[in-house]
SETOR-70529 format. One record per residue: x, y, z negated of N, C-alpha, C in turn; residue number from 1. Coordinates in Angstrom, 3 decimals. Layout:
BEGIN
> nxx/nyy/nzz/caxx/cayy/cazz/cxx/cyy/czz/i
> X/Y/Z/X/Y/Z/X/Y/Z/NUM;
...
This chain:
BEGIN
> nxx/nyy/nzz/caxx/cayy/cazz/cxx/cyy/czz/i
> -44.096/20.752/13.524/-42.994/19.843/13.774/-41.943/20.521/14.622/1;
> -40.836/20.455/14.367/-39.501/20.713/14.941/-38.791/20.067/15.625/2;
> -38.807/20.027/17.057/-38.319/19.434/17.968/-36.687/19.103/18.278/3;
> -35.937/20.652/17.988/-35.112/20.687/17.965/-34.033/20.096/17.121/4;
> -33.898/19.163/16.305/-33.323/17.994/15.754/-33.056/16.723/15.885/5;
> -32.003/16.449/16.274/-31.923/14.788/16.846/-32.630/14.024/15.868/6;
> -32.093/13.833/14.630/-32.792/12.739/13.821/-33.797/13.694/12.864/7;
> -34.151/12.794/12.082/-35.255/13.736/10.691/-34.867/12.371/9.867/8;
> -35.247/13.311/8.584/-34.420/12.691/7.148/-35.045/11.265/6.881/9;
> -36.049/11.056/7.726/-37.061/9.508/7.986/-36.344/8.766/8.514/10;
> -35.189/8.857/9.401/-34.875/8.111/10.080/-35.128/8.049/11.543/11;
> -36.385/8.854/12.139/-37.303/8.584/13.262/-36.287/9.970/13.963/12;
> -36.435/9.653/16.158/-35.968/10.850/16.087/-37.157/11.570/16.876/13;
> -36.874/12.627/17.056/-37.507/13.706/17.631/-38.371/13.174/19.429/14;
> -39.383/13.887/19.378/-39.730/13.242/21.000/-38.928/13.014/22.176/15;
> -38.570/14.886/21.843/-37.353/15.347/23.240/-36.199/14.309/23.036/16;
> -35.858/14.107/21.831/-35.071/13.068/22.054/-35.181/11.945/22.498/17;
> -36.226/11.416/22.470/-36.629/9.940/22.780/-36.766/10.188/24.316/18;
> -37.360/10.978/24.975/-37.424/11.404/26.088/-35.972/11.157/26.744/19;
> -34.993/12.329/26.252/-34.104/12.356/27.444/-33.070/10.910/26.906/20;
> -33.081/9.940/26.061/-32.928/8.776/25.729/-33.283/7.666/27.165/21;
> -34.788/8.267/27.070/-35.419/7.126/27.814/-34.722/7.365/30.119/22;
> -34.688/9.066/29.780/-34.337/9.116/31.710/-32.790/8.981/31.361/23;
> -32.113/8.849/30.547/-30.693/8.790/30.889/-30.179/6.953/31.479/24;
> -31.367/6.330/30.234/-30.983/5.156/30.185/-32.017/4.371/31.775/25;
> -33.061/5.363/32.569/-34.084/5.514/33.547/-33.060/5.547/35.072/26;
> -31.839/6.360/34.688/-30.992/7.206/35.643/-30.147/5.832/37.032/27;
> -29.299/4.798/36.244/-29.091/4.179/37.021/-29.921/3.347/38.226/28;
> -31.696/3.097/38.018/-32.572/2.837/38.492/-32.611/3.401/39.451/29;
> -33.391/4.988/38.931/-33.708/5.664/40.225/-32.728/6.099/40.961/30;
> -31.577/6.574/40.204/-30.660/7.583/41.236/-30.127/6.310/42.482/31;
> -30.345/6.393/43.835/-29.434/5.391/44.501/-28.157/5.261/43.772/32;
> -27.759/3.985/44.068/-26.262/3.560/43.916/-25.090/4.418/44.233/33;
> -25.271/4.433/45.312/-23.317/5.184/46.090/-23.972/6.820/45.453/34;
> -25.250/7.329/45.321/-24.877/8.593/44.163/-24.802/8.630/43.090/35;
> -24.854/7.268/42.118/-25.110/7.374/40.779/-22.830/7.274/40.403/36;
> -22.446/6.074/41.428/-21.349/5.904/41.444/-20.572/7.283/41.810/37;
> -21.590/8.393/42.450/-20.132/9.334/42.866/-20.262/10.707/41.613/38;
> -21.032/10.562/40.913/-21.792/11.047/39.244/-20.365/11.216/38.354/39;
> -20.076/11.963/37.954/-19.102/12.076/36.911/-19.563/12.700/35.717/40;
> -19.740/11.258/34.877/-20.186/11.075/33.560/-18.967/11.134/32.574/41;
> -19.352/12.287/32.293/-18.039/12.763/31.025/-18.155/11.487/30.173/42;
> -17.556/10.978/29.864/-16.746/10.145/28.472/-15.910/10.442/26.973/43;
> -16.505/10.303/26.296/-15.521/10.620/25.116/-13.977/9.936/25.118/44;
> -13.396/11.100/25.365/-11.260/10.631/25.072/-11.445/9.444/23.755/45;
> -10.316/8.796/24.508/-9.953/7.312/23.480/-9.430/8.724/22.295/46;
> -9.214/7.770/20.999/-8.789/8.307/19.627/-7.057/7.757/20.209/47;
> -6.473/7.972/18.861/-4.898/7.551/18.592/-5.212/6.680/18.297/48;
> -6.491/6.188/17.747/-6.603/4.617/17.062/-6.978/3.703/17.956/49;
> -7.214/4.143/19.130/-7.624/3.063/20.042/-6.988/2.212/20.471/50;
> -7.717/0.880/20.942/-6.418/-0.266/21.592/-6.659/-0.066/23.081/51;
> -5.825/-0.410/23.857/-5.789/-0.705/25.331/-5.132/-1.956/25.515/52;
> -6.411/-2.880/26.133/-5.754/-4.018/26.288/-5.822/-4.135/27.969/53;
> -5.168/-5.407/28.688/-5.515/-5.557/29.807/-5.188/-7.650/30.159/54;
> -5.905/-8.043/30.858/-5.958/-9.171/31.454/-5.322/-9.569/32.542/55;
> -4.761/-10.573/32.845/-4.222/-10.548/34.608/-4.187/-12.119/34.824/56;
> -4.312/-12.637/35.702/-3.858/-13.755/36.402/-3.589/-13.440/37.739/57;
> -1.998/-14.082/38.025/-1.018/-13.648/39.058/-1.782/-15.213/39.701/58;
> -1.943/-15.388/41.058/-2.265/-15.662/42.189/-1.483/-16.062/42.548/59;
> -0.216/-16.133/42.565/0.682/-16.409/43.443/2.096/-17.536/42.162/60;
> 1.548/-17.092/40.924/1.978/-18.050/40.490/1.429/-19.262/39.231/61;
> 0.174/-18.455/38.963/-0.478/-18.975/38.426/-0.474/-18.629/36.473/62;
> 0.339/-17.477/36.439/-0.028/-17.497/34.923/-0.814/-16.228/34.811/63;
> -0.896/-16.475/33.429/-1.889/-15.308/33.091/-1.602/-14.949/31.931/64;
> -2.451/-13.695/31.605/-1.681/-13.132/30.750/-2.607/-12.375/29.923/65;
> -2.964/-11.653/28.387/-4.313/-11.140/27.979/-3.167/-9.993/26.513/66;
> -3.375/-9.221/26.630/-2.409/-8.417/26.118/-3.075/-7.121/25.429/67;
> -2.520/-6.920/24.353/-2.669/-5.512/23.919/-1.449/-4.526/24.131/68;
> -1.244/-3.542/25.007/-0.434/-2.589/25.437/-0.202/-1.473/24.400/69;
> -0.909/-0.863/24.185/-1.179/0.248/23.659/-2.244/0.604/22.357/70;
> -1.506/0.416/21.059/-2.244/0.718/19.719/-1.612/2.022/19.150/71;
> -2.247/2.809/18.621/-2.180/3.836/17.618/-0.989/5.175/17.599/72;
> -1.802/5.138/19.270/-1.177/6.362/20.078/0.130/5.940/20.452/73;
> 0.357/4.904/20.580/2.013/4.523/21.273/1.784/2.860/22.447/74;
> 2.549/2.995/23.217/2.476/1.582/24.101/3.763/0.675/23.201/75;
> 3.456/-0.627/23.285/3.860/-1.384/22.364/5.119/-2.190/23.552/76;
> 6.497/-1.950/22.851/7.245/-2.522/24.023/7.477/-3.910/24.486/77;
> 7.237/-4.927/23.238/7.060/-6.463/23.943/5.714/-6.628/24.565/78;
> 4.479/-5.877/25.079/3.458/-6.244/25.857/4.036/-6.073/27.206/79;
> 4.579/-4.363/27.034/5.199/-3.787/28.240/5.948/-4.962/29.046/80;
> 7.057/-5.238/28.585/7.872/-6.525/28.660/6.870/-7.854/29.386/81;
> 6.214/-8.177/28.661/5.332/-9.367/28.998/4.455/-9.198/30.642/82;
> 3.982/-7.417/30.672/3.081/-7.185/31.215/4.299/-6.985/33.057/83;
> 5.493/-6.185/32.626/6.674/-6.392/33.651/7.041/-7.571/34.180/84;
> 7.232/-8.725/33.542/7.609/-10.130/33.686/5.953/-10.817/34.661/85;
> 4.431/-10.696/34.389/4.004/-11.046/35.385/3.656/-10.463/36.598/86;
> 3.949/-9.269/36.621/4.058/-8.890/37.757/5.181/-8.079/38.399/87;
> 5.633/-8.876/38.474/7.264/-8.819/38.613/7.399/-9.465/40.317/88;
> 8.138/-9.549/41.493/8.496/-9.923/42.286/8.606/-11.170/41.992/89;
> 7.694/-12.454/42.365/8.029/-13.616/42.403/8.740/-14.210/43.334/90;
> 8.611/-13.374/44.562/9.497/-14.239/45.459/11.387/-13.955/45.454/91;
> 11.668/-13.250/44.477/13.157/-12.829/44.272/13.100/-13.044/42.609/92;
> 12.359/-13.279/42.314/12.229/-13.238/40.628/12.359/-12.313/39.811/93;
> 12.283/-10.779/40.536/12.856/-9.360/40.015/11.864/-8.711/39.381/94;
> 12.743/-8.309/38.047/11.141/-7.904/37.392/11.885/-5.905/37.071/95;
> 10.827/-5.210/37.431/10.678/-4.243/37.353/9.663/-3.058/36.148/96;
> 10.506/-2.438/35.246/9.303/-1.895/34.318/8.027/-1.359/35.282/97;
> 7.037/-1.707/34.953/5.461/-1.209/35.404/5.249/0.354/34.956/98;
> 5.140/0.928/35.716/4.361/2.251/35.177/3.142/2.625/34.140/99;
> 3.552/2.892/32.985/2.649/2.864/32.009/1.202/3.507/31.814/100;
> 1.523/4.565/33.202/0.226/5.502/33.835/-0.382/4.246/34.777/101;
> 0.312/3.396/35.417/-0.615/2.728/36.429/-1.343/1.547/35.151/102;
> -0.889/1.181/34.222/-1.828/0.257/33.103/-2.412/1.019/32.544/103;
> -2.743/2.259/32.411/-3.687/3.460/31.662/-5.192/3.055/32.723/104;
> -4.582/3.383/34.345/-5.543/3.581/35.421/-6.456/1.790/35.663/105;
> -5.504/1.017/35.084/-6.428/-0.197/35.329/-6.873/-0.695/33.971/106;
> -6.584/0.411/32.784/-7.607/-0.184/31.306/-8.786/0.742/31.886/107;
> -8.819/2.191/32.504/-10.166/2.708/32.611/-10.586/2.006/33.809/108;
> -10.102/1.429/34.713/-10.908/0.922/35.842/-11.986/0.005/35.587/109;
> -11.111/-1.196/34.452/-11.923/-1.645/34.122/-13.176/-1.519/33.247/110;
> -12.845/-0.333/32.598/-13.568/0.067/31.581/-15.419/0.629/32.634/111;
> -14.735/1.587/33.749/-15.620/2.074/34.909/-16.195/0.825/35.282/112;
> -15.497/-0.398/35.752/-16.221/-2.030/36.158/-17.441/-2.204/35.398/113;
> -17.175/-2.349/34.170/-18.023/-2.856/32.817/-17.215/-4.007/32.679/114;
> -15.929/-4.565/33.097/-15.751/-6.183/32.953/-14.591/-6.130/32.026/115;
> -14.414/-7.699/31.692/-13.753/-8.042/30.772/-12.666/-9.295/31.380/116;
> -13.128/-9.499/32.789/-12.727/-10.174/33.369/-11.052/-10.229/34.017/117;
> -9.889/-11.185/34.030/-8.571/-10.710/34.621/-8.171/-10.363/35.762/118;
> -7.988/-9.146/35.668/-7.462/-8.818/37.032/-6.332/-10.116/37.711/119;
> -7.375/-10.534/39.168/-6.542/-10.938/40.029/-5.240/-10.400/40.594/120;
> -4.037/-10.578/40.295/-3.039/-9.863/40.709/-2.214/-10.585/42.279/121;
> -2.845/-9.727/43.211/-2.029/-10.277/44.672/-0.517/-9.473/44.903/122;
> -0.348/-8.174/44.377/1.068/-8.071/44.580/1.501/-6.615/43.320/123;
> 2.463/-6.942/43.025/2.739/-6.108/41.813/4.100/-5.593/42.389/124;
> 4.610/-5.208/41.004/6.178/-5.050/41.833/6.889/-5.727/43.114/125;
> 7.223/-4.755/44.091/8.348/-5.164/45.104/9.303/-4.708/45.118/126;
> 10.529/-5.964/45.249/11.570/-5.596/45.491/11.817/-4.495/46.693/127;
> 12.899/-4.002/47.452/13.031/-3.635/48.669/13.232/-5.167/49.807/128;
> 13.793/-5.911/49.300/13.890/-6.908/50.183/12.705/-7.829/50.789/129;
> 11.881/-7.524/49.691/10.548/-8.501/49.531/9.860/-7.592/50.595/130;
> 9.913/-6.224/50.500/9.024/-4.840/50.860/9.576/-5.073/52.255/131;
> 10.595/-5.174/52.906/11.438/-5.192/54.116/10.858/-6.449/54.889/132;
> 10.770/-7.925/54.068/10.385/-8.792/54.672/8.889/-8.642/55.304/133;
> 8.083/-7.845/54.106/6.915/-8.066/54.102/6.307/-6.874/55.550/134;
> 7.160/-5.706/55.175/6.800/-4.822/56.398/7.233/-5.002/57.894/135;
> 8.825/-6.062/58.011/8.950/-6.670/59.250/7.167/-7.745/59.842/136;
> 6.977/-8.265/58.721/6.102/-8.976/59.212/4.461/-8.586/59.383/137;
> 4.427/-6.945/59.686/3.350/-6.290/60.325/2.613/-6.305/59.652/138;
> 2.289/-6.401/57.791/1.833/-6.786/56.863/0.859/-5.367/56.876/139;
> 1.566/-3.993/57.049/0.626/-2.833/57.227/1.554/-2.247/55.931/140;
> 2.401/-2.694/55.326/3.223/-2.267/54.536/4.581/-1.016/54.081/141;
> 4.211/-0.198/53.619/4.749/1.216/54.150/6.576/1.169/53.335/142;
> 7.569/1.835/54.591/8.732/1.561/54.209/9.488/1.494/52.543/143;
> 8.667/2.984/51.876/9.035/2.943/51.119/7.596/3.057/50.136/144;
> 7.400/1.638/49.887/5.701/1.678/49.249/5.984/1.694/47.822/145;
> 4.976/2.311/47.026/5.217/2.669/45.554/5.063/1.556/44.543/146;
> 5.076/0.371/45.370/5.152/-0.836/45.048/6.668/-1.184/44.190/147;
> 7.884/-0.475/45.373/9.030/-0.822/44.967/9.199/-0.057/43.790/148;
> 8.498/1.326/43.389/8.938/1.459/41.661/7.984/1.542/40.618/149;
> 6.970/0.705/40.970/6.433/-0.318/39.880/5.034/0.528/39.625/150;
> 4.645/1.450/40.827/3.589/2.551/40.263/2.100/1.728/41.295/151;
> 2.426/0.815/41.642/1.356/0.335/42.678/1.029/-1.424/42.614/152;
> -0.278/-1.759/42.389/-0.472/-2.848/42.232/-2.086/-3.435/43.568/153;
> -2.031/-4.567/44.030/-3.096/-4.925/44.877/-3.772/-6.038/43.916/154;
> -5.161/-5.634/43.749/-6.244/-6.607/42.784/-7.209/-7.050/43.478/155;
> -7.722/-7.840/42.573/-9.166/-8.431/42.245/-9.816/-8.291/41.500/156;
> -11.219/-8.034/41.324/-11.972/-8.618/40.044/-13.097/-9.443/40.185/157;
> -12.459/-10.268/39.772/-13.737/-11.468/39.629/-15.285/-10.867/39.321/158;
> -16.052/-10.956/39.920/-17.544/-10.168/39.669/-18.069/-9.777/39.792/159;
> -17.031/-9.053/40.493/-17.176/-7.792/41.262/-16.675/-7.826/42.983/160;
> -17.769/-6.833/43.640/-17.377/-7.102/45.190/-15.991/-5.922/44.964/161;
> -15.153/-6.214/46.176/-14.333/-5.512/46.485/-14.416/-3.772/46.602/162;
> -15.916/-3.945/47.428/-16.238/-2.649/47.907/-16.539/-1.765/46.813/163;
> -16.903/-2.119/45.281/-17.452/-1.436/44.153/-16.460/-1.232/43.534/164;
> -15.786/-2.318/43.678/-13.812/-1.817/43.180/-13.266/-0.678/44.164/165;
> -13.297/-0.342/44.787/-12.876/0.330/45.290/-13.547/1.853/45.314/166;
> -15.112/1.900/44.984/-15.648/2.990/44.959/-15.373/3.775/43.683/167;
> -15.398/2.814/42.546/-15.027/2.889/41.092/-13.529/3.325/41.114/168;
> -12.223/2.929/41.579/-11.292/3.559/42.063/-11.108/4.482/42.359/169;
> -11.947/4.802/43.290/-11.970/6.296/43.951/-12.498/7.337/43.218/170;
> -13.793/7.248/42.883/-14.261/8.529/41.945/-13.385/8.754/40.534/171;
> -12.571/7.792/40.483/-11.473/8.343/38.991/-10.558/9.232/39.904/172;
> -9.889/9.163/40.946/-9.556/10.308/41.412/-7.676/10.725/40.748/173;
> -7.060/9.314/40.499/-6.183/9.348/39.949/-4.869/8.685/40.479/174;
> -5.167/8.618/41.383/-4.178/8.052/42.495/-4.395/7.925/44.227/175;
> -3.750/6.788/44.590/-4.230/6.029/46.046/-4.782/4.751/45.448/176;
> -5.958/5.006/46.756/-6.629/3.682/46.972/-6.614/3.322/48.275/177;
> -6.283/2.197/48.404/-6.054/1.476/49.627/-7.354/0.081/49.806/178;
> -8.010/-0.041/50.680/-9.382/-1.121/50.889/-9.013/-1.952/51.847/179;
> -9.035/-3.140/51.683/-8.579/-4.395/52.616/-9.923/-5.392/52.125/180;
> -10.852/-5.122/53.199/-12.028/-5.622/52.708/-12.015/-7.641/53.084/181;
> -12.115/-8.154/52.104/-11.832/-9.503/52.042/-10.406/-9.952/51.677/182;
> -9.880/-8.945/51.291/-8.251/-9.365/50.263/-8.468/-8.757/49.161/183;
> -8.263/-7.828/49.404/-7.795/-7.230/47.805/-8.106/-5.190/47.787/184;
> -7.709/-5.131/46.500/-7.641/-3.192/46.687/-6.491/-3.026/45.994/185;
> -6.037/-1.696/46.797/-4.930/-1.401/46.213/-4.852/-0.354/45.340/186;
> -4.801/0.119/44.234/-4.385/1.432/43.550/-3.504/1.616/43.164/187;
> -2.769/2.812/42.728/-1.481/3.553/42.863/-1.504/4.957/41.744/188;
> -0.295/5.262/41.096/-0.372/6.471/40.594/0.495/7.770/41.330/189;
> 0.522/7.193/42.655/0.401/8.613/43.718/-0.355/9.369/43.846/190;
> -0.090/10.515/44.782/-0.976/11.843/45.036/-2.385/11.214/45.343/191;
> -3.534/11.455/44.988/-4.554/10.850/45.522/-4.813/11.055/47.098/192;
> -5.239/9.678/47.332/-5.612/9.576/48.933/-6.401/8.615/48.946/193;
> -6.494/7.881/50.064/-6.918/6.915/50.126/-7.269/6.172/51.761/194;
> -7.402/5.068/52.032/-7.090/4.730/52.924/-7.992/2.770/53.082/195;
């Protein structure tokens, strides 16, 4: 018998295969948590055919929103539109295009989550005025935060603790993450940091 073959023309597969089947799917068990999470598990690249969708309910005004962005290697411009308009500055009503890299970083975030669930949205686009009010009022809010050009958003996910959002954040390694433990997390398609 020949080991070295994933399947055989039976259908059945090989031991070694069944083996390293059985410790891969063994792995999240034993390995502790905060090392299985800091593990970088290659993924197969999306195709051109892939969809990217994303979920949101804005918090602050109450709609929501469930969208397909991105089909067949192009972002689709009335989602874009749709996806700008809810998270847009509600308190000036200013809506700002979203960074199409920062909806890339929250289809894999969620994808890293496992959820299907809508991102809670606590602050999306800021105006400067909104950003001015908000940083007079000791909010921890930085003068010129990447908020104001549409590359920075503060979430939720329902399901999930904050703290796993945020670890899952971090090991993508594709921006700033900011942790406000009992509000929200922040990610960003800035230089990576975190804070």
């Amino acid at each position: 018998m020949n080991d070295q073959h994933e399947g055989r023309p039976d259908g059945t597969i090989s031991r070694r295969r069944f083996i390293t089947m059985g410790l891969l799917g063994a792995a999240p068990i034993i390995i502790p948590g905060a090392a299985w999470a800091r593990m970088r598990v290659r993924t197969p690249r999306r195709t051109k055919q892939a969809v990217r969708s994303l979920s949101f309910y804005n918090l602050h005004t109450g709609e929501r929103l469930k969208t397909v962005y991105w089909e067949k290697g192009e972002y689709i411009p009335g989602a874009l539109d749709e996806i700008n308009y809810i998270l847009r500055d509600f308190r000036q009503d200013e809506v700002k295009p979203i960074d199409p890299s920062l909806l890339d970083l929250l289809a894999a975030l969620r994808d890293r989550l496992h959820s299907h669930a809508n991102y809670e949205v606590i602050s999306g686009y800021r105006s400067p005025l909104t950003n001015a009010m908000l940083q007079a009022g000791g909010e921890g809010v930085s003068s010129h935060s990447l908020h104001m050009d549409g590359k920075a958003i503060d979430i939720r996910v329902p399901g999930r603790p904050l703290s796993v959002v945020r670890a899952a954040a971090l090991s993508m390694r594709r921006g700033g993450v900011g942790y406000y433990p009992g509000r929200f997390v922040h990610v960003d398609t800035g230089r990576v940091r975190w804070w």
